[in-house]
C-alpha positions in Angstrom: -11.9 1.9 -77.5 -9.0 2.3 -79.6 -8.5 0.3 -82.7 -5.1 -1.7 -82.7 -3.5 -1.6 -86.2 -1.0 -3.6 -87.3 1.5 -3.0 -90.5 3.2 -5.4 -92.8 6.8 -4.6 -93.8 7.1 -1.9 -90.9 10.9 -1.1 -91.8 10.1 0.6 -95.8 9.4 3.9 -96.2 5.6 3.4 -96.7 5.6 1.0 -93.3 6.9 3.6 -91.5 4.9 6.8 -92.5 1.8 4.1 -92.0 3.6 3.9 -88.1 3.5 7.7 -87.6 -0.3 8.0 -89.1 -1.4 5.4 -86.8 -0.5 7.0 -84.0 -1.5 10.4 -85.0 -4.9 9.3 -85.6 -4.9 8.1 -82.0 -5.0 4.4 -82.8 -3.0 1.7 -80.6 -0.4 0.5 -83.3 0.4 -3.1 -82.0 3.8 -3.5 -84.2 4.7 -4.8 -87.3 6.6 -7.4 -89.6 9.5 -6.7 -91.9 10.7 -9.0 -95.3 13.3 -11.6 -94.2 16.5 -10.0 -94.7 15.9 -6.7 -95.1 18.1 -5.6 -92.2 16.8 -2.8 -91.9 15.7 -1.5 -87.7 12.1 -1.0 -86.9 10.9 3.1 -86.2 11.5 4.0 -82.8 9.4 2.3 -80.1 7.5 0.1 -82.8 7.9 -3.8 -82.1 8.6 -6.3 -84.5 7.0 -8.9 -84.2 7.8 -12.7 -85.4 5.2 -13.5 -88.2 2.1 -12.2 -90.1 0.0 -15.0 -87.8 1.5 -13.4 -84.3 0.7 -9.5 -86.0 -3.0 -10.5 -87.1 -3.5 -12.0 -83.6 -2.8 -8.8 -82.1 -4.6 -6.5 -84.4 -7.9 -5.7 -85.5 -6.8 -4.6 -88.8 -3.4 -5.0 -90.5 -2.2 -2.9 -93.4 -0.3 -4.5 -95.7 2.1 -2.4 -98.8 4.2 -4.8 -99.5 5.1 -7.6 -102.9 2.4 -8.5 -105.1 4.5 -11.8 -104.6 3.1 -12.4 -100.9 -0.6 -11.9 -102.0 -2.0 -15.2 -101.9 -0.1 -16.5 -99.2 -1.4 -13.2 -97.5 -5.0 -13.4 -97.9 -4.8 -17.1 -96.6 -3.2 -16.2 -93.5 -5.6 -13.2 -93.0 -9.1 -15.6 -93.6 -7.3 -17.9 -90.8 -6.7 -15.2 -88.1 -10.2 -13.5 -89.2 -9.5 -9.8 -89.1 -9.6 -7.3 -91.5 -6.9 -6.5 -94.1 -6.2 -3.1 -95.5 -4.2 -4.2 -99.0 -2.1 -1.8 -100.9 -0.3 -3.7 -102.9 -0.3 -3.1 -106.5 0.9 -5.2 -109.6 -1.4 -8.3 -108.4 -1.7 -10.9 -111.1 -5.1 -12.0 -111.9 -4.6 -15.2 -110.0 -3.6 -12.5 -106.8 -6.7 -10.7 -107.2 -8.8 -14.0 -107.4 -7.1 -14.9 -104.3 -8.1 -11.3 -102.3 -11.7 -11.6 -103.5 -12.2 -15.5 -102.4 -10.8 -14.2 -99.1 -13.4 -11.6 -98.9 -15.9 -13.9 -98.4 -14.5 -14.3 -95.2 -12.9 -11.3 -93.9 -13.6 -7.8 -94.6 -10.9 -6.5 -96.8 -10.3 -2.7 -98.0 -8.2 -3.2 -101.4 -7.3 0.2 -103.3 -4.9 1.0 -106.1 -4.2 4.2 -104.5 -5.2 5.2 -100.7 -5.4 9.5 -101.7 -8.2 10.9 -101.6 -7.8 13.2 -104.6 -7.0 10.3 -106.6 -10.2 8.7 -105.7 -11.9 11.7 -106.6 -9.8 11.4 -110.0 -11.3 7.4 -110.3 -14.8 8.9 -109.8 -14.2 11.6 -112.6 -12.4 9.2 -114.9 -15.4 7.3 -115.1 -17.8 9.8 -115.4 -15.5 11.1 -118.7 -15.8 7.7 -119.5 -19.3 7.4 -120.4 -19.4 11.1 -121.5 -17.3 11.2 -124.6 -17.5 7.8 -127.0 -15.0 5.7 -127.7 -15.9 6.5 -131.6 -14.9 10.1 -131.1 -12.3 10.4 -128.1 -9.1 8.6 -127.8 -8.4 7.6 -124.3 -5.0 7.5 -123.3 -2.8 7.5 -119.7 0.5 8.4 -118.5 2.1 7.7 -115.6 6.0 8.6 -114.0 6.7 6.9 -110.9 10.4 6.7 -109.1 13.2 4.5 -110.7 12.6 1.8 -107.8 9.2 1.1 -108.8 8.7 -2.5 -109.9 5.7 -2.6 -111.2 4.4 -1.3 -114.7 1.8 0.3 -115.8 1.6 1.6 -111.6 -1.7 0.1 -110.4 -3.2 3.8 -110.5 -2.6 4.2 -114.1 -5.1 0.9 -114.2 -7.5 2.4 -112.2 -8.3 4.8 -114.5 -8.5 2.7 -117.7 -10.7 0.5 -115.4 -12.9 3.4 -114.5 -12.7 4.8 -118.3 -14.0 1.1 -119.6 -16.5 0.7 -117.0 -17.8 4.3 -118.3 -18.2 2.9 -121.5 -19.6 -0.3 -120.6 -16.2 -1.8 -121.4 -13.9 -4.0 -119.8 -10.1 -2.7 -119.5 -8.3 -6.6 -120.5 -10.3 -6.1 -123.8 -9.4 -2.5 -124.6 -5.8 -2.1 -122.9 -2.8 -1.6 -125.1 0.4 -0.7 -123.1 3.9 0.4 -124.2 3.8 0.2 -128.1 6.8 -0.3 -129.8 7.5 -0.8 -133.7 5.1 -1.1 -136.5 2.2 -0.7 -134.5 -0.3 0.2 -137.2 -3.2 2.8 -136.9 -4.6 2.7 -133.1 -8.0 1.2 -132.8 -10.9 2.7 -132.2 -12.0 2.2 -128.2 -8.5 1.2 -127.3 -7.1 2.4 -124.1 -3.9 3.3 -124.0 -1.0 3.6 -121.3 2.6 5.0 -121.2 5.1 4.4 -117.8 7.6 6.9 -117.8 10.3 5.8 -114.4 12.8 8.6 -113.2 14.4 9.8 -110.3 11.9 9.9 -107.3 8.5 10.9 -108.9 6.1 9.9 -105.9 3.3 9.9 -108.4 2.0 11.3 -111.8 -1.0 10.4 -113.7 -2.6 12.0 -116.4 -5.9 11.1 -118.7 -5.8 12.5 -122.1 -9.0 12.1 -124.3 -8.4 12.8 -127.8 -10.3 14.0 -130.5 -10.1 15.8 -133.6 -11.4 18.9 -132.6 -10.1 18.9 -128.9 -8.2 17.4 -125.9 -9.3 17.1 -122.4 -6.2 16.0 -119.7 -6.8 14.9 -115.9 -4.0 15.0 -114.0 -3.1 14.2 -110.4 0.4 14.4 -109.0 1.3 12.8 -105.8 4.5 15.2 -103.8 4.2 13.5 -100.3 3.5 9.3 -99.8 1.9 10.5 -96.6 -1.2 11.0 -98.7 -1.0 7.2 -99.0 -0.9 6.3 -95.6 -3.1 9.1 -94.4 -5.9 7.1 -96.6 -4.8 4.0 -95.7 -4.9 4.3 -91.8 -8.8 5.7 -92.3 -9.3 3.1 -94.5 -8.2 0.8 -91.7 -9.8 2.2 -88.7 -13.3 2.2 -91.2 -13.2 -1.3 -91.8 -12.8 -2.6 -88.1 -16.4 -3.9 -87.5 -17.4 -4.5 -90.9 -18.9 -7.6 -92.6 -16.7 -9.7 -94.7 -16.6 -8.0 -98.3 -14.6 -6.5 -100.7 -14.4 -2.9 -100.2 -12.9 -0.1 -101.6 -11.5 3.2 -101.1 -14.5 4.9 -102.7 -16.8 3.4 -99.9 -14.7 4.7 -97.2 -15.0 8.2 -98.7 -18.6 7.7 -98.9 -18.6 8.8 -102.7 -19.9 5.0 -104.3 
């Protein structure tokens, strides 16, 4: 039987490549909710429904790319209806990501900073790089250029990596991060992290992973031309986690690769 997906804020440009994925992976795609005001019409033949509680009623999974304002409110709407949640969001606080892992005690829940599958490959790499050249000997630094509509900064990609860099190094990325210098900064420190966001035009997605050294530097770079990449992982993510026991998953263990 096919799995009925349902997608939060339906009427954006992610909602509605999510719309066309759906159905081109042959699932039933029940409808979807758009923000309050937006004015802006549902794709053809999709229905709108009234609420999140009325979309995760009809769904087995819903896939949510929307504010990382509507997080918490989320995640308790999705632990009442019970079905899984496919979250996409980036730029959650740490009070939002507290939220999303209480709620996967619950529910299952797939929650990614980025849905692509070369960019989880890029995560798994990262990590790996990580733990292969020292802090004491490689600097570690990221760039990222997203579109001039992006709200969020650095893009929750660009944390990915220093997450999977720290955890490489036995590290954790809130003790190591230093983002967007400015002024007197003084000499880096040794085992920082650092991250540069660089907003133009309609850059989908670019990320790049320099270490540093005296004698060398080693770049990993991964640029994003289509958002359909997104949904594409997103909507396997989705129709992965139907069925599932309530935990926190990520992309990685849809790919198989953890």
């Amino acid at each position: 039987m096919a799995h009925r997906i349902g997608i939060m804020g339906i009427t954006g440009r992610m909602g509605q490549l999510l719309a066309e994925e759906v159905r081109a992976a042959g699932a039933i795609l029940v409808g979807g909710i758009s923000h309050a005001g937006s004015g802006k019409p549902a794709p053809a033949g999709v229905t709108l429904l009234p609420d999140l509680s009325a979309l995760a009623a009809a769904s087995d999974a819903v896939i949510d790319f929307t504010h990382a304002s509507a997080a918490q409110g989320t995640a308790a709407a999705m632990v009442e209806s019970g079905k899984a949640w496919v979250l996409g969001t980036s730029g959650l606080s740490a009070a939002d990501e507290a939220a999303v892992e209480a709620a996967a005690s619950s529910i299952p829940i797939v929650y990614a900073s980025n849905f692509s599958a070369g960019v989880n490959l890029v995560l798994a790499l990262c990590e790996r790089m990580g733990a292969a050249l020292p802090a004491e000997g490689y600097d570690a630094e990221i760039m990222e250029m997203h579109h001039r509509q992006k709200v969020d900064a650095p893009s929750g990609t660009a944390v990915g990596m220093g997450r999977a860099v720290a955890k490489g190094r036995g590290q954790k990325l809130e003790d190591v991060m230093v983002s967007g210098r400015h002024g007197h900064t003084g000499a880096r420190e040794t085992g920082a992290i650092g991250f540069a966001a660089l907003r133009g035009g309609q850059v989908v997605g670019e990320h790049t992973l320099i270490f540093a050294s005296a004698t060398e530097h080693i770049a990993l770079i991964h640029r994003a031309f289509d958002r359909r990449a997104f949904a594409t992982g997103a909507v396997r993510a989705a129709l992965w986690v139907v069925g599932k026991p309530p935990g926190l998953y990520s992309m990685m263990d849809v790919l198989e690769m953890t």
